[in-house]
ZAMARGU-4260 file (C-alpha; in steps of 0.2 Angstrom, whole numbers, plus 5000, padded with zeros to 4 digits):
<rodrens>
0) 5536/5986/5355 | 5554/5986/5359 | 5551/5993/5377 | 5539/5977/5382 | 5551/5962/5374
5) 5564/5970/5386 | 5552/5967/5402 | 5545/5952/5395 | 5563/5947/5393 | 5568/5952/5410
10) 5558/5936/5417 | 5568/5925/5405 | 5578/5909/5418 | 5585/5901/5402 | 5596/5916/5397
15) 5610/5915/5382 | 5625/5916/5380 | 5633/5926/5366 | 5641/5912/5355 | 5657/5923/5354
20) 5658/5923/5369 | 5657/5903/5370 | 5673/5891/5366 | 5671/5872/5361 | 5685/5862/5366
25) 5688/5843/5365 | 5683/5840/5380 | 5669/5846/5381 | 5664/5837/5365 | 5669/5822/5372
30) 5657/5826/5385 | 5643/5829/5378 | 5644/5811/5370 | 5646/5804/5386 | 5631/5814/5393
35) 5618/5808/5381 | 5624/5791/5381 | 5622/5790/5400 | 5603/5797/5398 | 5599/5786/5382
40) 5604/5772/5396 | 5595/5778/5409 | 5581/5783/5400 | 5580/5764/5393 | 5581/5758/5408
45) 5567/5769/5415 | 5557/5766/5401 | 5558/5747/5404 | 5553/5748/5422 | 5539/5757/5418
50) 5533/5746/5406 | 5535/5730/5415 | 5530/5723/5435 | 5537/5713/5450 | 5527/5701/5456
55) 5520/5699/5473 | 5516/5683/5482 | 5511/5683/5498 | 5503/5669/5511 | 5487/5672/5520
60) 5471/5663/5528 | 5461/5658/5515 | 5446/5669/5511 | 5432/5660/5499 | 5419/5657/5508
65) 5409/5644/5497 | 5408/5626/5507 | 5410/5616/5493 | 5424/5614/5481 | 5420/5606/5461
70) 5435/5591/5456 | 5436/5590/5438 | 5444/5571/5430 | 5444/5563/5416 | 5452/5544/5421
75) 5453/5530/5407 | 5453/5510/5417 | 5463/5501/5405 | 5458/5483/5413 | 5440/5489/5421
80) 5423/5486/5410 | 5411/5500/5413 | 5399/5488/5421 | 5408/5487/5436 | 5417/5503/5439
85) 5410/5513/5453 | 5414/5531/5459 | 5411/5535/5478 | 5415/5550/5489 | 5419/5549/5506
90) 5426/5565/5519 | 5430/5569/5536 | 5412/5574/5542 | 5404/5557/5537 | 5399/5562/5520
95) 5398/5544/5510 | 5392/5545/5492 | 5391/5529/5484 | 5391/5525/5463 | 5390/5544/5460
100) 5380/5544/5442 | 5373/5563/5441 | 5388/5572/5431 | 5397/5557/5429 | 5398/5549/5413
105) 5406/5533/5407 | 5413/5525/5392 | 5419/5509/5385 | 5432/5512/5375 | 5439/5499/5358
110) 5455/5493/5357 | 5462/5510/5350 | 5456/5520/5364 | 5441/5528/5354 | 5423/5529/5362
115) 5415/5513/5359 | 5398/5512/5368 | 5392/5525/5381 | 5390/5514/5396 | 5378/5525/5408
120) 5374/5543/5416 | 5363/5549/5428 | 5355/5531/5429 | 5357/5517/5439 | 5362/5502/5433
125) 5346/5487/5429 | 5346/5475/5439 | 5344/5459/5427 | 5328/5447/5431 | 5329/5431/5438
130) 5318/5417/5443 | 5311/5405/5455 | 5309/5389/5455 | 5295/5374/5461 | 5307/5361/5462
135) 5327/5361/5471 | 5345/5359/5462 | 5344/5342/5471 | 5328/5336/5464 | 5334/5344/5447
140) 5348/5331/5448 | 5337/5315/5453 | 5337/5315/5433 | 5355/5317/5431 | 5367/5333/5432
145) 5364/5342/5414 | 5375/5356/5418 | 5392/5347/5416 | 5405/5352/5429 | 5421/5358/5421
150) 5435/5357/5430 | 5457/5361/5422 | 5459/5343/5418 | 5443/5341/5407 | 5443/5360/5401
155) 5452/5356/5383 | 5439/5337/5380 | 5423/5349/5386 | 5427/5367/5376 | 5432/5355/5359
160) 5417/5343/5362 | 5406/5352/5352 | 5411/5368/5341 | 5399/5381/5354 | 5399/5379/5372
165) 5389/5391/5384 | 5398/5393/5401 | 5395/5398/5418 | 5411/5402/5430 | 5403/5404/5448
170) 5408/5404/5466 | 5399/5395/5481 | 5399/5408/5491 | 5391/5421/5477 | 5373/5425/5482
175) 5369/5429/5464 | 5376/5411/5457 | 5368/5402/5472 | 5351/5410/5463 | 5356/5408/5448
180) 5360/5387/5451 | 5346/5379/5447 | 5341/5391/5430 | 5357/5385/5424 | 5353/5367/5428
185) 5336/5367/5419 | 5340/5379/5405 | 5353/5364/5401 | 5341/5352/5404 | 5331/5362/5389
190) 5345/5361/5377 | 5347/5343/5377 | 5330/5340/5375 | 5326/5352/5360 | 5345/5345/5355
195) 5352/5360/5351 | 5371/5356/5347 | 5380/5367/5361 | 5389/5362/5378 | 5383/5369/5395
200) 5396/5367/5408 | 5398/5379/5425 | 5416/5381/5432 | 5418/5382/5452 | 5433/5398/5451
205) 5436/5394/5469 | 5441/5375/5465 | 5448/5381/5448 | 5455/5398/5454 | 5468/5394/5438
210) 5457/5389/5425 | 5447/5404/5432 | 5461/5417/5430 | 5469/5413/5412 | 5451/5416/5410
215) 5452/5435/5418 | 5434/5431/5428 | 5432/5447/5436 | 5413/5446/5441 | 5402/5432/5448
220) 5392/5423/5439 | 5400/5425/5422 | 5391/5418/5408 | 5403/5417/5392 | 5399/5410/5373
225) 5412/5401/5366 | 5416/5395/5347 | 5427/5383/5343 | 5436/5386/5360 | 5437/5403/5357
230) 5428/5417/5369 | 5416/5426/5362 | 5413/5445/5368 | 5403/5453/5377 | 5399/5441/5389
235) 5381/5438/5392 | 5372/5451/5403 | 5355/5451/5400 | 5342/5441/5413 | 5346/5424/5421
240) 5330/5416/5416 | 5325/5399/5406 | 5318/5406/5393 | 5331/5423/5391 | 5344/5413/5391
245) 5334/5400/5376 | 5333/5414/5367 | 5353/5418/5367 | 5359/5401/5363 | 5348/5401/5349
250) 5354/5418/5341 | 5368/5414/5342 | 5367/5396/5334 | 5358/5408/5320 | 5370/5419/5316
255) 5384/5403/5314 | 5380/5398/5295 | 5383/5380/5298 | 5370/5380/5313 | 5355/5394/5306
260) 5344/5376/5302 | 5346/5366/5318 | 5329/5372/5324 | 5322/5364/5305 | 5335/5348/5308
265) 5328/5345/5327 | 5308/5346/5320 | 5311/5335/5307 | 5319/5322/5319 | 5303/5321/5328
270) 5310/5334/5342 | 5301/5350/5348 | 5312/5363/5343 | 5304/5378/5352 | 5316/5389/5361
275) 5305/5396/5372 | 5309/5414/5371 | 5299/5419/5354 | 5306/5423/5338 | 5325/5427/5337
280) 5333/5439/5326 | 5352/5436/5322 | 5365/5444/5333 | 5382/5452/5327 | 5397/5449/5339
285) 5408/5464/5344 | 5424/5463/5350 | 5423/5469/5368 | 5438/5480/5374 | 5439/5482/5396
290) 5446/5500/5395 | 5433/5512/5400 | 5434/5530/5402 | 5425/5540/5417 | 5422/5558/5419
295) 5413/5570/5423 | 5413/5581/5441 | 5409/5580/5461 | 5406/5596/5469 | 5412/5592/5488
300) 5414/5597/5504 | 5430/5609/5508 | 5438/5596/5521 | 5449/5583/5518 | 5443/5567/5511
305) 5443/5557/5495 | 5436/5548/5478 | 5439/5533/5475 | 5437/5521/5459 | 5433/5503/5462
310) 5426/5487/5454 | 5406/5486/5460 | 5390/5480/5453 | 5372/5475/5456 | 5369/5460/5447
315) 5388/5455/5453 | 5400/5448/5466 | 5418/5452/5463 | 5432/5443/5461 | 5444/5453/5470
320) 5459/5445/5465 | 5458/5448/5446 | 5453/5466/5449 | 5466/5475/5439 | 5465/5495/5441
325) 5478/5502/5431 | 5474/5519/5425 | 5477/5534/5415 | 5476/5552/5423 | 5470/5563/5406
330) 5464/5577/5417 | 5462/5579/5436 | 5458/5597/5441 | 5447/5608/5456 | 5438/5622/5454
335) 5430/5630/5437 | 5438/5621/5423 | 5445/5632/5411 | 5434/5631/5396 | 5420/5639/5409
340) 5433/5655/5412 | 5426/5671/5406 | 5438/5677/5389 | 5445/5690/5401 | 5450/5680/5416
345) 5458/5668/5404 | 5469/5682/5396 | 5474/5688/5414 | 5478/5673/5418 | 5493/5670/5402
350) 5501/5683/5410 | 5509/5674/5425 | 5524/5664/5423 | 5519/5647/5423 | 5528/5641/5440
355) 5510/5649/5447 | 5500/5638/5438 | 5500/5618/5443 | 5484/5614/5441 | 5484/5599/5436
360) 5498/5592/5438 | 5498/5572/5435 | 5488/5574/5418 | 5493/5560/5404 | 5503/5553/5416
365) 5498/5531/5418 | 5499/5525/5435 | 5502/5505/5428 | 5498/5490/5441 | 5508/5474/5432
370) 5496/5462/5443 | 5480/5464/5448 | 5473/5467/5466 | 5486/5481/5469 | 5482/5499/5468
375) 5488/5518/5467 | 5483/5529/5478 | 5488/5548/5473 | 5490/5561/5489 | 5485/5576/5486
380) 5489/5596/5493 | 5476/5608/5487 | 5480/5627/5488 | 5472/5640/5483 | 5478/5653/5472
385) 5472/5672/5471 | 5478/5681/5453 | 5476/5699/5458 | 5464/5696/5471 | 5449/5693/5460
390) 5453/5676/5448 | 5454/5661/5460 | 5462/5644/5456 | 5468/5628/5464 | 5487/5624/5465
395) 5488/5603/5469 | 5502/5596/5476 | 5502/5578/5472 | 5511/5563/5479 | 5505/5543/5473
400) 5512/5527/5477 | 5505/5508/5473 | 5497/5500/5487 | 5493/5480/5490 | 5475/5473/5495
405) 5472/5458/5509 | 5464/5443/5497 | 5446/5448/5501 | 5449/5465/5499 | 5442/5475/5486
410) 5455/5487/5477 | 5452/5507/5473 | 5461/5518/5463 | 5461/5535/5477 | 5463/5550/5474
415) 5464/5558/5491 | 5464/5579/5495 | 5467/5590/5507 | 5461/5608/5505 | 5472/5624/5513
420) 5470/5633/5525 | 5481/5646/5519 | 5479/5653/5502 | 5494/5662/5490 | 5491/5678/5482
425) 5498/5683/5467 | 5498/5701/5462 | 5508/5713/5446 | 5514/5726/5458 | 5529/5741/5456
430) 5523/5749/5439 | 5523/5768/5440 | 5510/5781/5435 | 5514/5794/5420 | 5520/5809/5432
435) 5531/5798/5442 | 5538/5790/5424 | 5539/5810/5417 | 5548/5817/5434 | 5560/5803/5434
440) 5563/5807/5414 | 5568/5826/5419 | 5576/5820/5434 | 5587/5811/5422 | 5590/5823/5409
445) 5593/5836/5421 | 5604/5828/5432 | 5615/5820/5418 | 5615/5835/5411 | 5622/5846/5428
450) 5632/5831/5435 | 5644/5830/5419 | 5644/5848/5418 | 5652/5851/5433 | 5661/5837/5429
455) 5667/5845/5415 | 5672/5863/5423 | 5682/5854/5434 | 5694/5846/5421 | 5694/5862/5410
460) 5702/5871/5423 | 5712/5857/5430 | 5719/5856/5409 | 5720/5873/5408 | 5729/5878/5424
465) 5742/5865/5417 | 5744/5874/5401 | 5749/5890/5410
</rodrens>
């Protein structure tokens, strides 16, 4: 057995030294300390590179191939009821989509900012019923004017004359009060004969533009309840006919305690008492707040263009110049929103720094207009951005300043875009496979190892030679 541990020996490359024949000095010891703290060092720092990546961004021509891009907002007008707020598109290749309803939705929000009544979707809006009549405005009046015309120096006498007043605030020019004229006139012509104890007065906004906008008229016609000179809300928006409009005034005279018998009073005066519109059931008044919230998605074409808010409506003629569009930003994103990410693409995506993910980045932010008939438009950049070649997302750039609107203009809150040609790509590069992090482990040892042990020869018999 002795004769083959010798030959198996004979192939030995780590061959010992007899320890008597060895000598420990302080240098050397002081050496060897030095050694393995420079490879715990560089061993850590190895370590750390292997465990960690650069990152990578580069710039090239956009690659997706899809023609349409999806826009994600979520916008709250705080001065805009839902019934006129209209969302259009309009791009560079002629694309004009107007009062988008299919994924939009709408919301008229109460005075603490909380959904209130859901104000359409996927719909259009009803176009209220009106009606014709045998007989002119003029030959109406041949019996007198029974619709009083109301002007700022008899507003206070009119609105206190009687504790309800029924209202109509119009403009000659407005096709829909032109129509709506000579209903008004007989349907106060009605009122006076059943005696039903309201006033019925119209307002020309264009002679009384003040009286008009201390009473923030947005819309033409607009037909307002008051009580005892106070507005009552919402407005009337039901059909402009005789009888629908009977059968308002007589709910609400119900729902007043001190008026619910009137109908009884005016029989046993000897007067018809018939309101025309059937039996009535009492009305609750809400408080009507103007905020409405809109959201929802568009999915548009990749070339630059742009959606725009603005005051619109079928049953309506603006008034421009008490359209207020001061907004709040809660959410304005493109591409898939992030609750439609996959689990894993949203856990790659929390390991990028977050200078790589503007997104969206005017959200929360109010975009205030202190008078109406002035706008913001917001400008914005899109590029997208490639996470490791296979997660894509869209970076916005964004730039917004308030804009003013000629008199007979209509103003919009835009939001304009300009998709990319050129797209970033981020990417984890530099992390090293197992051999390459094991060879640059030996590498370390080894050359630490050899490096201070020449090191160490050298000074031994520098010290030495000294001694002798």
């Amino acid at each position: 057995m002795q004769p083959n541990r010798n030959g198996l020996a004979g192939v030995d490359f780590f061959r010992r030294i007899p320890t008597d024949l060895t000598e420990a000095t302080s240098l050397g010891a002081i050496m060897s300390i030095l050694c393995l703290i420079t490879m715990l060092l560089l061993f850590t720092t190895e370590l750390l590179s292997f465990l960690t990546s650069d990152l990578t961004t580069t710039v090239s021509l956009d690659t997706v191939d899809a023609s349409t891009v999806r826009i994600n907002f979520n916008v709250t007008f705080l001065s805009l009821h839902c019934d006129y707020l209209s969302v259009d598109v309009l791009d560079s290749l002629g694309t004009n989509r107007q009062n988008i309803t299919k994924n939009v939705e709408k919301w008229q929000l109460d005075s603490d900012g909380k959904k209130r009544i859901f104000s359409g979707r996927n719909k259009d809006v009803r176009e209220v019923r009106s009606e014709d009549h045998d007989m002119s405005l003029e030959e109406m009046h041949e019996n007198g004017v029974h619709a009083v015309d109301v002007t700022k120096d008899t507003w206070d006498q009119f609105i206190n004359e009687r504790d309800n007043a029924f209202v109509d605030f119009y403009a000659p020019w407005c096709i829909w009060c032109q129509r709506l004229h000579p209903t008004w006139e007989q349907f106060a012509e009605k009122v006076e004969e059943e005696k039903m104890p309201i006033s019925v007065g119209k307002v020309d906004c264009v002679a009384e533009s003040s009286l008009c906008s201390s009473a923030k008229i947005q819309a033409f016609p607009t037909l307002r309840w008051y009580h005892k000179s106070s507005a009552i809300m919402p407005d009337y928006k039901s059909d402009r006919t005789v009888n629908a409009l009977n059968s308002y005034a007589s709910r609400k005279l119900e729902a007043d305690e001190k008026y619910k018998d009137w109908e009884r009073k005016a029989k046993a005066s000897g007067e018809k008492g018939k309101n025309g519109g059937g039996p009535a059931a009492p009305t609750r008044d809400r408080p009507d707040h103007p905020a409405c919230q809109v959201s929802g998605y568009l999915l548009v074409n990749r070339v630059p263009g742009n959606f725009h808010i603005e005051a619109e409506s079928v049953n309506h003629n603006l008034n421009a110049a008490m359209t207020n569009l001061s907004h709040v930003v809660n959410h304005l994103s493109f591409g898939e929103p992030e609750m439609r990410m996959s689990r894993k693409d949203k856990k790659k995506l929390k390991k990028f720094p977050e200078e790589y993910k503007n997104f969206s980045p005017i959200d929360g932010t109010p975009w205030i207009n202190p008078k109406p008939h002035k706008a913001h438009h917001h400008y914005m950049k899109i590029v997208s951005t490639h996470f490791d070649s296979t997660l894509v997302k869209y970076q916005i750039l964004e730039n917004s300043q308030e804009v003013s609107y000629n008199e007979e203009e209509v103003p919009e809150a835009r939001f304009s875009y300009d998709i990319s040609p050129m797209a970033v790509t981020v990417e984890r590069k530099g992390r090293k496979s197992w051999y390459e992090f094991l060879t640059s482990l030996f590498a370390i040892v080894g050359g630490t190892f050899t490096t201070l042990g020449l090191i160490d020869g050298i000074l031994y018999k520098a010290f030495k030679s000294k001694k002798l």
